[in-house]
N, C-alpha and C positions, 0 to 999 in steps of 0.2 A: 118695334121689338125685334123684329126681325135682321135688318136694319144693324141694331146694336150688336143681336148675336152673331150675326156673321163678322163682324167686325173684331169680336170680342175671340170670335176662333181663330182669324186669321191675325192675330196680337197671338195669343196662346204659341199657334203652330211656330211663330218667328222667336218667340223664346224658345223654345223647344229646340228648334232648329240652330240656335243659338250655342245654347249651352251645348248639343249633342257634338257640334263642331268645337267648341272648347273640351270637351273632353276626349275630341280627335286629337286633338292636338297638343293636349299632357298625356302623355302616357306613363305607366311606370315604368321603371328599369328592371327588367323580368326579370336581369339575375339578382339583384337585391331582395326583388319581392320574393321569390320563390325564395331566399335564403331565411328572413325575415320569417316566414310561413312555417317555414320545417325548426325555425326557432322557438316559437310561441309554447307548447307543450313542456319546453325544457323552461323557459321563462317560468311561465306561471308555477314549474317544482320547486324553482329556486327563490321567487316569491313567496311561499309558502316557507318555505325553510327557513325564512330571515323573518320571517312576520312570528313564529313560533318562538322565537328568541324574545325575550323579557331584556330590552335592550335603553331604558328608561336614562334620559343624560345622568353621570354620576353611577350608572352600573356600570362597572369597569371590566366583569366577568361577561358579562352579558353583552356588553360592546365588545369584545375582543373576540367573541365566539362568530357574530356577525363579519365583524371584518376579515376572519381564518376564511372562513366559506366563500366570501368573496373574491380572495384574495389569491384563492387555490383554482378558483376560475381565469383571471386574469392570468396567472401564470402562465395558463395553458394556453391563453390569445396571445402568448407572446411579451407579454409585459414584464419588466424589471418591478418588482416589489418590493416597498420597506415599509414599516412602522417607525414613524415619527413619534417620540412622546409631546406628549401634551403641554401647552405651554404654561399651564396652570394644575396646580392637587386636584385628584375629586374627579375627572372624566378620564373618559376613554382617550388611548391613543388615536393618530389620524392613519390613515395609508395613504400611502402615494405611490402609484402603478406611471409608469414613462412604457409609451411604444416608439420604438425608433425608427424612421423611413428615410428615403431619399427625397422628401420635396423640399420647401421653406417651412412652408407655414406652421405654429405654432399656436396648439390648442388645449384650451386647458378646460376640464369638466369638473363639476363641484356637486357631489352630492353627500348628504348628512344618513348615518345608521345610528342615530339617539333618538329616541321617543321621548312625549309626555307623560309615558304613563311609570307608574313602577311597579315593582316586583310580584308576581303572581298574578298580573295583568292575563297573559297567555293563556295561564290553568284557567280563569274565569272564561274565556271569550277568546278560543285560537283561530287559524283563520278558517276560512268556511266561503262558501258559494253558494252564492241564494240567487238563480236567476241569471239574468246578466251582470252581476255586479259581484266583486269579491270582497268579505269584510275581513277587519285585524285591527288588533293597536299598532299604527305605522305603515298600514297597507298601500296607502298614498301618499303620506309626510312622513320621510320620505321613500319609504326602503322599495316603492312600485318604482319610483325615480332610480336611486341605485343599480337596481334591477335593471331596468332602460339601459343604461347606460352601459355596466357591465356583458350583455348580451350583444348591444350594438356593438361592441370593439371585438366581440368574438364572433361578427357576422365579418365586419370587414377581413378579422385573421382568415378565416374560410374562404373570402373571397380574394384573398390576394394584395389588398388593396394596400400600398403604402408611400400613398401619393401627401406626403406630412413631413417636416422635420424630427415634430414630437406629438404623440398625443399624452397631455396627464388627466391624469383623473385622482382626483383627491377623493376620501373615503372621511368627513367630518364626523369629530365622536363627542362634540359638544353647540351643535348647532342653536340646537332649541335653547339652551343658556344665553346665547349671543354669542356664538363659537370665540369662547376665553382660551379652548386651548390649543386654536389653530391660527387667529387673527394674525399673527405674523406671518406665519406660513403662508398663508392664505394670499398677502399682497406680494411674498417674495415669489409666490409661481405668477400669479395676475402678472408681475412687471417684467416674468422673459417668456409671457405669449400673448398672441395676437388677437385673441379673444376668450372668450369665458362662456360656458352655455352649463345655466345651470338647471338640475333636474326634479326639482321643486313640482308638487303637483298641477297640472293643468285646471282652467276652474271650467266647468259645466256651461255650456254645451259643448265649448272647445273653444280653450283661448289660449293663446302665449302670454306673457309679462313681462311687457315693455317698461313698466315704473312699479317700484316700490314705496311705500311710507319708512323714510326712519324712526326709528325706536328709542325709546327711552323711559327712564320712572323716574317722579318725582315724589318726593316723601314730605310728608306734615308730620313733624314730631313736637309732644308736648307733655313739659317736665313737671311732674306737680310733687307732692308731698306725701308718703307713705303713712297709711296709721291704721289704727283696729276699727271695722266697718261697724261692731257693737258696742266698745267702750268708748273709744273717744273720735268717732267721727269726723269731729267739726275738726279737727287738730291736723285733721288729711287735708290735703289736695286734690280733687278728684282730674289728673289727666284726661282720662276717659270723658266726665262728661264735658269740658275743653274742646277736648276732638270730634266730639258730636256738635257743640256748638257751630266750630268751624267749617268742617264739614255741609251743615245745614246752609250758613252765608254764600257756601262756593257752589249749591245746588243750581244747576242748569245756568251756569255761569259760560261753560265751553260745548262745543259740540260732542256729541257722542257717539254721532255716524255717519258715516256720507265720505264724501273722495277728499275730503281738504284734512284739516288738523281734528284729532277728536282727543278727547282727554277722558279716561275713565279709570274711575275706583273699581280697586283690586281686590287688594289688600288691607284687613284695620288687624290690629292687636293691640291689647291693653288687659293689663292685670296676670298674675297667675295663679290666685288666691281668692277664695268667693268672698273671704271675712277681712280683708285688707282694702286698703283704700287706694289706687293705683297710681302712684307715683311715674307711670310712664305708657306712654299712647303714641301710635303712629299709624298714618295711612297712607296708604301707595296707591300713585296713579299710573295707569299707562299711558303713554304718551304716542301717539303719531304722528308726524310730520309731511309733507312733502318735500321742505325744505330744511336744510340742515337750521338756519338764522331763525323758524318759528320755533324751535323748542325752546331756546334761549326767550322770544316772545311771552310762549306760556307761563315759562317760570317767572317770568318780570309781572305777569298780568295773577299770578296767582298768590306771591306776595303782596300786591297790593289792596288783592280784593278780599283781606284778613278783615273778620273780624273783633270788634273790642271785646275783651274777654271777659267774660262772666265767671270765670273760678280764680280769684284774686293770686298772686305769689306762685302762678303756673307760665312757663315761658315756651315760648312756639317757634320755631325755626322751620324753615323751607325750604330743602336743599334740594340740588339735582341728584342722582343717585350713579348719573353718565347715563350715555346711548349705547345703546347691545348694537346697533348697525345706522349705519348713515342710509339716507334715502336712494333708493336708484333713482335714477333721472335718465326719462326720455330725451334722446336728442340723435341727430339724422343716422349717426353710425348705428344706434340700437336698432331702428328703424329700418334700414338697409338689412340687417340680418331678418328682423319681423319679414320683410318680402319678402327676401328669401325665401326663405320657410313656407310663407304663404303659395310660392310658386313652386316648391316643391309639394304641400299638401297636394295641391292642383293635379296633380299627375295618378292620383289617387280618385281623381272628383272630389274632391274634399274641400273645406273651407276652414281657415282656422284663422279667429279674430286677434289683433294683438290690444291685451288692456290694462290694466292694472289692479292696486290691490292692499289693504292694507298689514297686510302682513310680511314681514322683513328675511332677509335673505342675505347669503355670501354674495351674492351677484354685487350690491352696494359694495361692499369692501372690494372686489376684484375694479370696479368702475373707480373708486377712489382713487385710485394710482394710475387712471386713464385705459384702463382695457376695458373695450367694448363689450359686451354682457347682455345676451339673450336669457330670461329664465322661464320656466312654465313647461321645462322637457318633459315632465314625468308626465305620469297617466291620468288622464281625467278623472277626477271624482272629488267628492265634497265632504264635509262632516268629521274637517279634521280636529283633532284634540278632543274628539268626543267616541262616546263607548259606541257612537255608529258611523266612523269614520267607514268610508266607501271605495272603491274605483271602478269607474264602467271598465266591464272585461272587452265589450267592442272597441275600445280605443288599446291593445293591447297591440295590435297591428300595424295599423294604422302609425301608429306614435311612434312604433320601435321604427319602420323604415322612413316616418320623415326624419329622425333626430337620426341613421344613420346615411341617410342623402344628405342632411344637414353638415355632417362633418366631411362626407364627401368633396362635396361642391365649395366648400371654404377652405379646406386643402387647396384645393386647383383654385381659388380666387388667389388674386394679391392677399399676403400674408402683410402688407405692413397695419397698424393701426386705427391709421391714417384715413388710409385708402380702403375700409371696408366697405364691398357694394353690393346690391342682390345681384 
């Protein structure tokens, strides 16, 4: 026993000893951190200020109010600012801020100010602090990200730094839709820079995002015959119970969670009359993928796995409905910034895991057209799209000086594509 415990101290002390020399040996960059530090209080005002905005995709007043506030900040880091309209009715404009330097390299940052929520969201539940952690609608998906990002380019102006060709930063106002009104925009900045880091929530305990799921809906529609649900019944078509039918066939047919493909019911509608017989039903699935070729998969597997229909002269169709984002995909250039980062937490003592995720993101569209794409910048926290979405206020620090060492150190790397390396 004895024996064992000395053994088991002298194992102890050599970890000890271990790490203590690894963390001799990252240290931070005291003028960053000390800038970072005296940032945070002015951070978290202007978190707070954009989380109180009712900025819901398709509020266009509300996203515009967001992006003024931000965009009067960047001005002041030095940034050239415009408003882009939108490439589609119905959302907010995007911005796009450019800082100009004397290095190569060429970096381009992507964050979204549209929420899920809408209107009068705010009046219920504005933002507040309970503890360590600060709530809102948006407070981590994404406008803690935004936030990030915008601060980090006004720690570098402070600090002098303008070792970059260009830095952009895109300001998305219809992200959560599958950004319809910036998707151009979005691959013309991706294809004249050298990389893409985008500022999407981190997930708990502290991770980056190295792969995404792409996205898409598949819909079941089915056509029946309209009639009066008390006079003549039988003379209808019931849509509705069709789509319950089919529905029921396609029960636990696909996965519905886990890291591969998972398919799940969203969306049903049918009828809009309690005394009518409903001549039309549909139901929407969501779709995730890893790979662009299995969504095409599911819909082949999902037409086939129809069943015979039980409400006679009713017809069923299964269409795709298209993909809001293609999947990011891991591969060594992502991977190369993952260390990075990794080796910049370190200077911190910190650890930060790179993982994935299924939830989609501009980072996939910026990787579509070959630019390497880091996502997971913003602040750790969890509970998005929900009335308790979160973010730890201790990764407020932390986050903001690795993502602005982050654009440091890939400034001074090689700028080409190609050649991204930690």
């Amino acid at each position: 026993m004895t024996t064992n415990f000395t053994m088991m101290l002298g194992v102890t002390s050599l970890t000890l000893l271990l790490a203590g020399a690894a963390h001799a040996a990252a240290r931070p960059d005291q003028a960053v951190y000390r800038a970072v530090e005296m940032s945070r209080a002015g951070e978290l005002e202007l978190l707070k200020s954009i989380v109180d905005i009712d900025s819901g995709s398709g509020d266009i007043p509300g996203g515009e109010r967001v992006e003024s506030i931000l965009a009067e900040r960047l001005k002041s880091a030095g940034a050239e600012v415009r408003s882009i309209p939108a490439e589609v009715a119905g959302v907010a404009p995007n911005v796009v801020a450019v800082l100009h330097g004397t290095g190569k390299a060429r970096v381009l940052i992507i964050a979204h100010i549209d929420t899920v929520f809408g209107p009068g969201t705010v009046a219920k539940r504005p933002f507040r602090i309970e503890g360590n952690r600060a709530y809102g609608p948006g407070v981590g998906d994404e406008k803690g990200g935004a936030v990030t990002a915008v601060t980090a380019l006004e720690v570098l102006h402070h600090l002098g730094f303008g070792g970059y060709a260009t830095i952009t930063l895109l300001l998305d106002g219809s992200e959560e839709l599958g950004s319809p009104g910036s998707t151009g925009l979005i691959k013309t900045l991706a294809r004249q820079s050298d990389v893409e880091f985008n500022m999407e929530p981190g997930d708990p305990p502290d991770a980056l995002t190295v792969w995404r799921k792409g996205s898409g809906d598949i819909v079941i529609q089915v056509r029946g015959r309209a009639a009066h649900a008390g006079m003549v019944p039988e003379k209808g078509r019931n849509a509705a119970a069709e789509l319950v039918h089919q529905l029921a066939a396609l029960q636990g047919a696909f996965p519905q969670s886990g890291t591969g493909t998972t398919v799940n019911l969203t969306v049903i509608k049918a009828g809009d009359r309690s005394n009518i017989i409903p001549d039309f039903a549909a139901a929407t699935f969501d779709v995730r993928v890893r790979r662009a070729s299995d969504f095409d998969t599911v819909l082949a597997q999902m037409r086939s796995r129809l069943a015979p229909r039980i409400v006679p002269d009713t017809t069923i169709t299964v269409t795709a409905e298209g993909s809001t984002y293609p999947p990011l995909i891991e591969n060594a250039q992502v991977d190369a910034l993952g260390k990075r980062a990794q080796r910049i937490y370190a200077e911190l003592g910190r650890a930060v895991t790179l993982s994935g995720n299924g939830g989609a993101s501009e980072s996939a569209v910026a990787m579509s057209v070959g630019t390497p794409a880091l996502d997971g910048l913003g602040l750790v926290g969890a509970g998005f799209h929900t009335d308790h979405e979160w973010v730890d206020l201790s990764s407020v620090t932390p986050r903001l000086y690795l993502f602005t060492r982050l654009l440091m150190e890939t400034c001074r790397a090689s700028p080409s594509k190609s050649a991204v390396s930690p």
